[in-house]
C-alpha positions, 0 to 999 in steps of 0.5 A: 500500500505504502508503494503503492502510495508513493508511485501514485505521489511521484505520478501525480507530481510528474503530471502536475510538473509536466502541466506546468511546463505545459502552461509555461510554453503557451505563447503570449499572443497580442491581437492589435485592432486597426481601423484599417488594412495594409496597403503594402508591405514595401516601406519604400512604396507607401504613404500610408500609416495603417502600412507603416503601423505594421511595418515598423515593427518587421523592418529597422533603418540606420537611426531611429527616433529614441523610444517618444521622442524626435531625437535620432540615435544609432539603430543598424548604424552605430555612428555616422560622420559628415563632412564639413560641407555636409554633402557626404554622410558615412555611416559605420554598419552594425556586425553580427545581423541576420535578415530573417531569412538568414542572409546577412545585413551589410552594405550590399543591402543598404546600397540596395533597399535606397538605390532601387528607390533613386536609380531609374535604371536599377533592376527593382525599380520599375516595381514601385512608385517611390513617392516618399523618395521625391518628397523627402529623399531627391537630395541624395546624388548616392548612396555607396559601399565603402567596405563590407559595413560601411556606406557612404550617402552623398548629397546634391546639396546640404539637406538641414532635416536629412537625418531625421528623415533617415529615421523614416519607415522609407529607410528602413534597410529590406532582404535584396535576397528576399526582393530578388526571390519574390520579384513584383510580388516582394510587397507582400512577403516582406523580410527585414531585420526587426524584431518580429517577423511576417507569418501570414497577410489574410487581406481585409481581415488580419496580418500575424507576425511572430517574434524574431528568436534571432533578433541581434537587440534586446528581444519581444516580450510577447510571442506573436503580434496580430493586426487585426482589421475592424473599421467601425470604432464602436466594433473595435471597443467592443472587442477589446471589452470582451478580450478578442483583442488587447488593443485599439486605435481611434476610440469614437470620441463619444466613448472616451468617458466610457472607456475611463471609467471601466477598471480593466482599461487603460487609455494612452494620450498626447498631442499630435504631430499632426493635421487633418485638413481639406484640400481644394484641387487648384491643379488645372492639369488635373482630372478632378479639377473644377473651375470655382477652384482655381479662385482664391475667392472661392477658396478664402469662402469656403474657409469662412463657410466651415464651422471648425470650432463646432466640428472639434467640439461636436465630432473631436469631442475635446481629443483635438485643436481647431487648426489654422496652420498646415503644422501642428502647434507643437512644432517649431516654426509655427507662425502663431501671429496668422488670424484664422478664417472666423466662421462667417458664411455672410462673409462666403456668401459676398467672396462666392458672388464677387467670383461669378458664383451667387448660387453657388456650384455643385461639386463633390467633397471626397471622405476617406472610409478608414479612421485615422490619428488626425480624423477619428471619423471621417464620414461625419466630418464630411457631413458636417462640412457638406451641411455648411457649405450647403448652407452658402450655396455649395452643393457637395456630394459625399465620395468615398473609395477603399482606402488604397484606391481613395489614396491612388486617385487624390495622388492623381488629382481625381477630387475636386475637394477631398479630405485627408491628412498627415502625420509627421514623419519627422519633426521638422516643418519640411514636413508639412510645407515641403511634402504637402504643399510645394509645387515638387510634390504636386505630380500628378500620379504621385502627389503628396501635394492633393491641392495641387497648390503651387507658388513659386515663392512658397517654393523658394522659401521651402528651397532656401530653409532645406539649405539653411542650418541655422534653426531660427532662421528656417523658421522664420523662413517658414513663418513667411510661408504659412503667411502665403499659404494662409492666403492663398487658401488651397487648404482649409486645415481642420484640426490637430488631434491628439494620439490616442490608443485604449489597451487592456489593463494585462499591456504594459510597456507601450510607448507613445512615439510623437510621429504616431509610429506604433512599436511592439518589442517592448510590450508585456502582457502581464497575465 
């Protein structure tokens, strides 16, 4: 009996030992709810953030932001130097790093991932459009192997933000091993160095990522990361209270006191890099373009018809700041002096009579479908926008597209007013004044510009403050142009919203960053 006492104890601990290691192994899952999918998964060839949400988290650059802030420091780079006219930057190689199919991170692969963006002859170009190249990266003469892991960039011209800008997704270094195997199909196998690697894209619904065992820095803490796709913001709260997901973006601002007062959550917010506007398209050469456009009358009206204030009120519900100026607030370089349009449709009545339009036109106001930092709900935005133009006279019909196509036809000026907006990718005012409202970035087919808004002098002044080192004088240089920008109205900017994200109370270890770059190795689930 007594044996037999025993061999049922050690049996019993045996199993209970086993059940535990059992528990032990079972991988930390984390299910992120995004407002919307993909668009690609080529760093390079996207403008996207539902892309580059995904993306920063499989792909790492030579510098990067420090954890929630704008300041640059080493990533697959260990250091850097330049030369004293500032057109050559050579970068130092980080040794020892594997790609996750194995093949090794070098200057090859550096030399690569930026020359197939600026070499029109290279093999890989033709497999993308390389927007963010023109917008942020044409200074770049190029880019050369000096040894196995060292690799000099050579300028045009001196290039004040180029550092920051090679903290950017579009830097990010990607597998030539891995793009030479999947040919025009690369962007949706993606390979790079970073802590998570690509599993699977199930479009319209989820893409999974799983921890990178062999990442050369300190490694995820959670086992696989998926992004699952839920539009509607009231779905995505739901969700995350019943537990099929751990996280959400763009919570309805009506929500915001419900979330607070439920004890299993937790809300993350602060100011914005950031700006949510509607654009005019002003380009003649453009298939969207309307006549009553190409009159800054008719553009300064519509900015008097718009009640921002009501629209941050009512729609933003406290979780943004009527905005005045294509920057943010919190940048350096914003002109604070520039008074707003008022909301006077008297004042829009009497500019659209004085430019030939006493009833008014019919047009098309387009609204993105998908959520996004700078508009939570894009929908009700361009409802509340279609009622006070209406109210003056301008009859807009609502448009709206999926996401990529709603993207690829305002790059080709297919709108005559559509509402968008921006995140900055960097913190410099380049950003804003250079990317979305100079006359280099209004190409049809690729523009960054939608308003298709171009003045030589607003160009010269981007021009002279890109080339300028001095920091206080390229602000007043951008402090000038928000002055033209603001009266040549191809804009009228809406809001700055906060960032906010809802994670259950078991996340621990996220940080906000203030371009909004979403980054997951440091987040714990703690039960």
């Amino acid at each position: 009996m007594k044996k037999l006492l025993v061999v049922l104890i050690t049996t019993l601990m045996v199993v209970s030992l086993f059940a535990g290691c059992k528990q032990a192994a079972q991988p930390k899952t984390l299910v992120f709810a995004k407002a919307g999918d993909a668009v690609e998964l080529d760093p390079a060839d996207v403008t996207d953030g539902e892309s580059v949400t995904v993306m920063n988290n499989i792909f790492e650059g030579l510098v990067r932001y420090k954890p929630g802030t704008t300041e640059v420091e080493p990533w697959l780079a260990t250091s850097w130097d330049v030369s004293q006219d500032g057109l050559v930057w050579t970068f130092h190689l980080r040794q020892g790093v594997k790609f996750h199919d194995g093949t090794p991170f070098n200057a090859d692969a550096v030399v690569f991932s930026f020359e197939r963006q600026r070499d029109k002859n290279h093999p890989f170009h033709k497999y993308g459009k390389w927007e963010y190249w023109q917008w942020c990266f044409s200074e770049i003469k190029k880019t050369e192997k000096v040894d196995d892991y060292t690799v000099k960039i050579t300028l045009d011209h001196p290039f004040a933000p180029f550092l920051s800008t090679m903290a950017m997704f579009t830097a990010y270094i990607v597998s030539p091993t891995n793009c030479e195997k999947w040919g025009d199909q690369w962007f949706a196998h993606p390979v790079g160095t970073g802590p998570f690697k690509f599993v699977e894209w199930i479009k319209g619904d989820h893409i999974t990522l799983e921890k990178n065992t062999d990442y050369w820095g300190e490694k995820a803490k959670i086992d696989k990361l998926i992004f699952k796709v839920i539009p509607d913001a009231s779905q995505r709260l739901l969700s995350l209270q019943k537990g099929e997901v751990q996280g959400i973006e763009f919570p309805n601002p009506d929500d915001l006191q419900k979330i607070s007062q439920d004890n299993n959550l937790q809300i993350l917010s602060e100011p914005g890099l950031n700006v949510g506007y509607l654009a005019m398209n002003m380009g003649q050469d453009t298939p969207g373009f309307q006549k009553p456009f190409g009159d800054v009358r008719v553009r300064q009206a519509i900015n008097y018809a718009i009640n921002k204030k009501a629209i941050v009120d009512q729609l933003y519900k406290g979780t943004a700041v009527v905005a005045k100026n294509p920057i943010p607030p919190t940048l350096w370089g914003y002109n604070d002096a520039i008074q707003d349009y008022e909301y006077n449709p008297s004042k829009a009545k009497e500019l659209l009579k004085e430019a030939g339009y006493p009833n008014g036109f019919k047009t098309q106001l387009w609204a993105m479908p998908v959520s996004r930092p700078y508009m939570f709900d894009p929908q009700k935005i361009a409802t509340a926008i279609q009622a006070d133009l209406k109210a003056v006279g301008i009859d807009a019909e609502i448009v709206t597209y999926d996401w990529g196509t709603y993207l690829q036809k305002t790059e080709n000026g297919e709108h005559p007013m559509a509402l968008l907006g921006w995140t900055a990718d960097y913190a410099d005012p380049d950003d804003f004044l250079y990317v979305l409202l100079d006359s280099d970035s209004a190409t049809v087919g690729s523009a960054g510009n939608i308003a298709f808004y171009r003045n030589p002098k607003v160009h010269e002044l981007n021009i002279q403050a890109q080339r300028e080192t001095d920091q206080a004088k390229r602000a007043e240089l951008y402090k000038e142009a928000q002055v033209i920008i603001h009266n040549d109205a191809p804009w009228v900017p809406l809001a700055h919203a906060k960032q906010i994200l809802v994670f259950n109370k078991n996340v621990q270890g996220f940080v906000l960053y203030p371009t909004g770059d979403y980054h997951f190795e440091t987040v714990s689930l703690t039960k």
